[in-house]
C-alpha positions as CSV (number, residue, x, y, z in Angstrom):
1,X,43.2,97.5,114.7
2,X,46.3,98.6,112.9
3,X,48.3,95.1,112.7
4,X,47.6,91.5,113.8
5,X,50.6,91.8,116.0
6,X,49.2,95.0,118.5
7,X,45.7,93.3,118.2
8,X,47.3,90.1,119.2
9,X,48.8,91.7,122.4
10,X,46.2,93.8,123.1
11,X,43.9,90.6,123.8
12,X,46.8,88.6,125.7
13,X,46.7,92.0,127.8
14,X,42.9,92.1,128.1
15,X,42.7,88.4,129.2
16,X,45.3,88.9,132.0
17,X,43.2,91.8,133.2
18,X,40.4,90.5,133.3
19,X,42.0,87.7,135.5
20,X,43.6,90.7,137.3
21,X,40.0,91.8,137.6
22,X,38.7,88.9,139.2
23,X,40.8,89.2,141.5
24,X,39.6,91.8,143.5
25,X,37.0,90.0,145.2
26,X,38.7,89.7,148.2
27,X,37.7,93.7,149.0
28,X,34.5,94.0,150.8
29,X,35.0,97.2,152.2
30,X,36.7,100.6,151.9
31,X,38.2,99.6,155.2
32,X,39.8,96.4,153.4
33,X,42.0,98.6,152.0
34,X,43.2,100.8,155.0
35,X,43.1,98.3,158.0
36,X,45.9,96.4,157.0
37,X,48.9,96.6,155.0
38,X,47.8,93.5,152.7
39,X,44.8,96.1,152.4
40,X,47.3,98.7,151.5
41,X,49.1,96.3,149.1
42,X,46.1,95.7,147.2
43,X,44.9,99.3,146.8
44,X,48.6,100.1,145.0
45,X,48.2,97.5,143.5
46,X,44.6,98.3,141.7
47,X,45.7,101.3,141.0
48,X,48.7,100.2,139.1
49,X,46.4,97.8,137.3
50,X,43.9,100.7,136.3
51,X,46.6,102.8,135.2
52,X,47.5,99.9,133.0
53,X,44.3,99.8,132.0
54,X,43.4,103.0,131.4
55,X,46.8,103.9,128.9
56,X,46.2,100.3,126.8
57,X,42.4,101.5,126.1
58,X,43.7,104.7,125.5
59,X,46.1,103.0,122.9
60,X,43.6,101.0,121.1
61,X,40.9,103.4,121.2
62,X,43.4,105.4,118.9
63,X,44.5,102.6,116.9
64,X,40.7,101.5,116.1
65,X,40.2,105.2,115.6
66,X,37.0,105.0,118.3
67,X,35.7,101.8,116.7
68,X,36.2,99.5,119.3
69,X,34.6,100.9,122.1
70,X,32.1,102.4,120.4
71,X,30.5,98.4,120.2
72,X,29.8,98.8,123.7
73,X,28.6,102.0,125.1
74,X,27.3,101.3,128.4
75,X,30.7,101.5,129.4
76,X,31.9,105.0,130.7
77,X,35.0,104.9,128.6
78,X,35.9,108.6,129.2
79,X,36.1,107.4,133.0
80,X,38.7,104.4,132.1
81,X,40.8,105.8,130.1
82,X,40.6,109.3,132.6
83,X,41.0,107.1,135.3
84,X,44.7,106.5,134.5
85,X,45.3,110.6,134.5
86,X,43.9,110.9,137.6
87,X,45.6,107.8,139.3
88,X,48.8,108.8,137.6
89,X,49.0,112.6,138.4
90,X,47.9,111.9,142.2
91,X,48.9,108.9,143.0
92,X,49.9,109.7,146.6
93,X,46.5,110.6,147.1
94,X,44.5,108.0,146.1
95,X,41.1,108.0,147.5
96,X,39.7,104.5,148.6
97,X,36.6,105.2,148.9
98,X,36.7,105.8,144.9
99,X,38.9,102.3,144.1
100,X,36.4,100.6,145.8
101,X,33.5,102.2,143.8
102,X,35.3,101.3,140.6
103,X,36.1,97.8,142.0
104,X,32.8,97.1,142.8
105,X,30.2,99.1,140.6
106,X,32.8,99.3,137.4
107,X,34.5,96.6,137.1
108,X,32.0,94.0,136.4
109,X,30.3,95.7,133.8
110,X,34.8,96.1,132.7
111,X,35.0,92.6,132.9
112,X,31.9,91.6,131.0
113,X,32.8,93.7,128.0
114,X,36.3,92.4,127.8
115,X,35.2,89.0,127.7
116,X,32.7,90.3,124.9
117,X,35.5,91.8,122.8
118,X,38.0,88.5,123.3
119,X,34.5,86.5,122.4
120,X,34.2,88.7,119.3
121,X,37.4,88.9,118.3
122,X,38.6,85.0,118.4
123,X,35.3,84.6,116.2
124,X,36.8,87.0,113.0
């Protein structure tokens, strides 16, 4: 990473997501999200946090110059970071059924390598 201080913040960031992350477990269902408007709330709101994600792994795949996420490549990193596009461009049509997928099939994997890379990275 370029400087202590960006590395520094990128981890504070990572650790809040993956807090963010764990949070989604209240989501059982694609209909969680519809059939109520604390559904609704949380389906805006895991899309804001995957936008989030998506730019900062953009950023620090750039400032690693691919280094970084190259350590763990059973992570579709083209789909994180391209998630953010997508979420960001359409945001009014955000399809459920997908944030669920991504909640439920991604996001553990997500959350398993972030721990991995503040694991990694406290040891240097």
């Amino acid at each position: 990473m370029t400087s202590v201080c960006s590395k520094k913040n990128f981890f504070k960031s990572m650790m809040r997501w993956r807090e963010s992350i764990e949070g989604v477990g209240d989501i059982n269902s694609v209909d969680d999200f519809l059939d109520s408007d604390h559904g609704i709330d949380m389906l805006d709101a895991i899309a804001m946090m995957l936008i989030a994600i998506g730019e900062n792994f953009k950023k620090i795949d750039k400032e690693t110059e691919g280094k970084l996420l190259s350590n763990y490549p059973t992570i579709n990193w083209a789909g994180v970071k391209g998630i953010r596009d997508i979420l960001s461009h359409q945001y009014f049509d955000i399809d459920a059924e997908a944030i669920f997928h991504v909640c439920t099939i991604d996001l553990p994997a997500l959350r398993l390598a972030v721990t991995s890379m503040i694991e990694t990275t406290r040891s240097e």
